[in-house]
SELO-248900 format. One line per field, with one value per residue: x, y, z of N, C-alpha, C in turn; residue in three letters. Coordinates in steps of 0.02 Angstrom, whole numbers, plus 50000, padded with zeros to 5 digits. Last residue first. Example, Ala and Ser with C-alpha at 12.3 -4.5 7.8 and 13.67 -1.06 7.14 Angstrom:
REM SELO-248900
nu	50642,50660;
nv	49888,49716;
nw	50354,50390;
cau	50684,50615;
cav	49947,49775;
caw	50357,50390;
cu	50645,50660;
cv	50002,49835;
cw	50394,50390;
type	SER,ALA;
//
This chain:
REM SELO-248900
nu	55260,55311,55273,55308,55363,55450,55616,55756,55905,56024,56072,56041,56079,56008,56037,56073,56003,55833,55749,55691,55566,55529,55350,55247,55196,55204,55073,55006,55017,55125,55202,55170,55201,55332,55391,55343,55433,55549,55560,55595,55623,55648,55704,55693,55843,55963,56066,56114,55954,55864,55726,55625,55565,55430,55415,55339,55334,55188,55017,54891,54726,54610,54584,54598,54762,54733,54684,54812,54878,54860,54844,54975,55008,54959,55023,55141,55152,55089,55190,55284,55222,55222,55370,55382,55346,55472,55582,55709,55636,55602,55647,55643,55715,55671,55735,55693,55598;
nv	54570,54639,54729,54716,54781,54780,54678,54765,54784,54739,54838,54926,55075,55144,55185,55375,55474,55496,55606,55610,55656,55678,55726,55813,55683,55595,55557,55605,55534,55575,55508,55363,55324,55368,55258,55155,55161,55167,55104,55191,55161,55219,55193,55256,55286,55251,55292,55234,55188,55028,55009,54957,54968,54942,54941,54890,54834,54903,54939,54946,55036,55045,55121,55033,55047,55160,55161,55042,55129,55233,55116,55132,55238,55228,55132,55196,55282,55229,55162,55281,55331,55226,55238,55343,55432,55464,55442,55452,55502,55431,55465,55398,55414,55344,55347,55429,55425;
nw	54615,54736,54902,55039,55210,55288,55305,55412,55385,55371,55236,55128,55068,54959,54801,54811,54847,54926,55000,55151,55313,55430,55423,55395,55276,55181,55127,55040,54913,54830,54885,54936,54786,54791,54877,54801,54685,54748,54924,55074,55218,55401,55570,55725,55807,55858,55844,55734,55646,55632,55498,55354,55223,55077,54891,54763,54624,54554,54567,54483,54519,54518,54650,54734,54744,54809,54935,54987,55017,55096,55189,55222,55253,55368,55443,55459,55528,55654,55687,55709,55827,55913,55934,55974,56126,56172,56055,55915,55752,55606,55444,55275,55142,54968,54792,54662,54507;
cau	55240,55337,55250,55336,55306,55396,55575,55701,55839,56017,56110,55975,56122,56007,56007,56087,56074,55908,55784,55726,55587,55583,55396,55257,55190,55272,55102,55032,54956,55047,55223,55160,55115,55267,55390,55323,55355,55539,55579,55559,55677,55622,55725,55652,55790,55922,56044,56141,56010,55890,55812,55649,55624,55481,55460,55328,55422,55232,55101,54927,54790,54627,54564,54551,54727,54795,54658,54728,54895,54858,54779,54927,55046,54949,54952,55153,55162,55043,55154,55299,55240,55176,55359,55434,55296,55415,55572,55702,55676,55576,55678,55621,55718,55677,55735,55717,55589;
cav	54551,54624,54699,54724,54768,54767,54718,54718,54810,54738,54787,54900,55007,55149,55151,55290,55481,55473,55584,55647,55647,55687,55666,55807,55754,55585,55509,55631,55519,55572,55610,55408,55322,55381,55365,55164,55162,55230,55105,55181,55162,55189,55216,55237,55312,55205,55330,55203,55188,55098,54980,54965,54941,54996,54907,54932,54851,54846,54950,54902,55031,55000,55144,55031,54973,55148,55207,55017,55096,55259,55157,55060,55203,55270,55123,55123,55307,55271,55132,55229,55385,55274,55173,55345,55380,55397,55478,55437,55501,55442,55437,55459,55389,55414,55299,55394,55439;
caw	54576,54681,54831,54972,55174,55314,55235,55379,55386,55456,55262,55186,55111,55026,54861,54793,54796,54934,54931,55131,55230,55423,55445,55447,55296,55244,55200,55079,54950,54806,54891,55002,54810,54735,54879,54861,54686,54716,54877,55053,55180,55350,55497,55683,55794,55866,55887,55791,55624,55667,55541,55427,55261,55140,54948,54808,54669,54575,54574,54513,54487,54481,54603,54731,54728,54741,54877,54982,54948,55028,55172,55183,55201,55355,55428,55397,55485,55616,55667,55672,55772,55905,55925,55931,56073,56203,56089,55975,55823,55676,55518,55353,55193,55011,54856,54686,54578;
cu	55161,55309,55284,55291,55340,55331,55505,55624,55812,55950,56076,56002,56086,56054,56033,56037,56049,55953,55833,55727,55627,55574,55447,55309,55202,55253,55158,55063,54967,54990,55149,55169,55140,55235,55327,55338,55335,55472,55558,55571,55610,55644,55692,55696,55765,55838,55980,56133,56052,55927,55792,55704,55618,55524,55460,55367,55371,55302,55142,54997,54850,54679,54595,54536,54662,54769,54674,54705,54857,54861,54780,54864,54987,54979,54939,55067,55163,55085,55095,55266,55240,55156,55259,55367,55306,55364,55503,55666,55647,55617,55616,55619,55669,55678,55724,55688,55643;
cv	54589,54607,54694,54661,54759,54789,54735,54753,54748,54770,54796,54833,54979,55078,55146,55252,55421,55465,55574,55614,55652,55631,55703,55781,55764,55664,55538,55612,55565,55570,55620,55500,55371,55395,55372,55237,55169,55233,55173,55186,55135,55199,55180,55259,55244,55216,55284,55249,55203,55118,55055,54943,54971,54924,54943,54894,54889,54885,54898,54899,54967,55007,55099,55068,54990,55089,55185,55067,55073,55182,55188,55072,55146,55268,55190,55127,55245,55272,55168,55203,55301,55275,55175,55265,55384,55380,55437,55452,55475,55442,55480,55409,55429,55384,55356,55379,55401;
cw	54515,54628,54768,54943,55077,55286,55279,55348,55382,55436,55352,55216,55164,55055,54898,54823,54751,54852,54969,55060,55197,55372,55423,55465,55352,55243,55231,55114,55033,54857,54890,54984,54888,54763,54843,54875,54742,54716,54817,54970,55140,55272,55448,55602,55745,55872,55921,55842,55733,55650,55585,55459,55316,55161,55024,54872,54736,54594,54599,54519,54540,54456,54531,54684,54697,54696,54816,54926,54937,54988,55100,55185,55166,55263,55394,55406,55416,55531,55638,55657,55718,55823,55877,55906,56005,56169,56138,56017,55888,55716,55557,55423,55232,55077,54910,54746,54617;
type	UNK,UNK,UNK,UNK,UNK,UNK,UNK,UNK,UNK,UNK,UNK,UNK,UNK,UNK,UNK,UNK,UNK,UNK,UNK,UNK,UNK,UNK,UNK,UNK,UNK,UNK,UNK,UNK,UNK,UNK,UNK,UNK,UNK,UNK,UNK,UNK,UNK,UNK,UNK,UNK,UNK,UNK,UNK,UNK,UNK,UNK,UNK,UNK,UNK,UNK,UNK,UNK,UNK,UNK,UNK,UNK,UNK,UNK,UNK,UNK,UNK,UNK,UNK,UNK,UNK,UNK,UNK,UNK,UNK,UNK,UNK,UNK,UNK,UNK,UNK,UNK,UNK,UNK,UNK,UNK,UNK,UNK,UNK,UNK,UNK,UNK,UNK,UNK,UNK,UNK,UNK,UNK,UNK,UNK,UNK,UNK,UNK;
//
């Protein structure tokens, strides 16, 4: 699975959109947990890019659990190539261990 981005655009309830879309994330992962499973690398990121939309940056286990759990329905989703250049993100959520 690779790395997948989705951008929230610019807009008055950008800020809204965004926080639904990480509680909405941590609900599937709460299901994930609760069914006794334990994923590890689970990474997002956050930045703008220079429109200064909402940009999230979601490692492979983390795509996983949100194709699985529906989370980026609706959202501007994409596969990414490579990893993503998370130079100026910050992490806002990760499980490693």
């Amino acid at each position: 699975m690779p790395w997948y981005i989705v951008v929230i655009e610019k807009f008055d309830v950008a800020d809204m959109a965004a926080k639904a879309l990480l509680d909405k994330f941590d609900r599937a992962l709460r299901d994930v947990y609760a069914a006794a499973e334990n994923p590890r690398e689970v990474q997002i990121w956050h930045g703008h890019d220079v429109f200064t939309n909402h940009v999230y940056c979601f490692s492979p286990t983390a795509a996983t659990i949100a194709i699985e759990k529906d989370v980026f329905r609706g959202l501007n989703a994409r596969a990414c190539s490579d990893t993503p250049n998370l130079d100026g993100f910050k992490e806002v959520m990760g499980l490693t261990k």
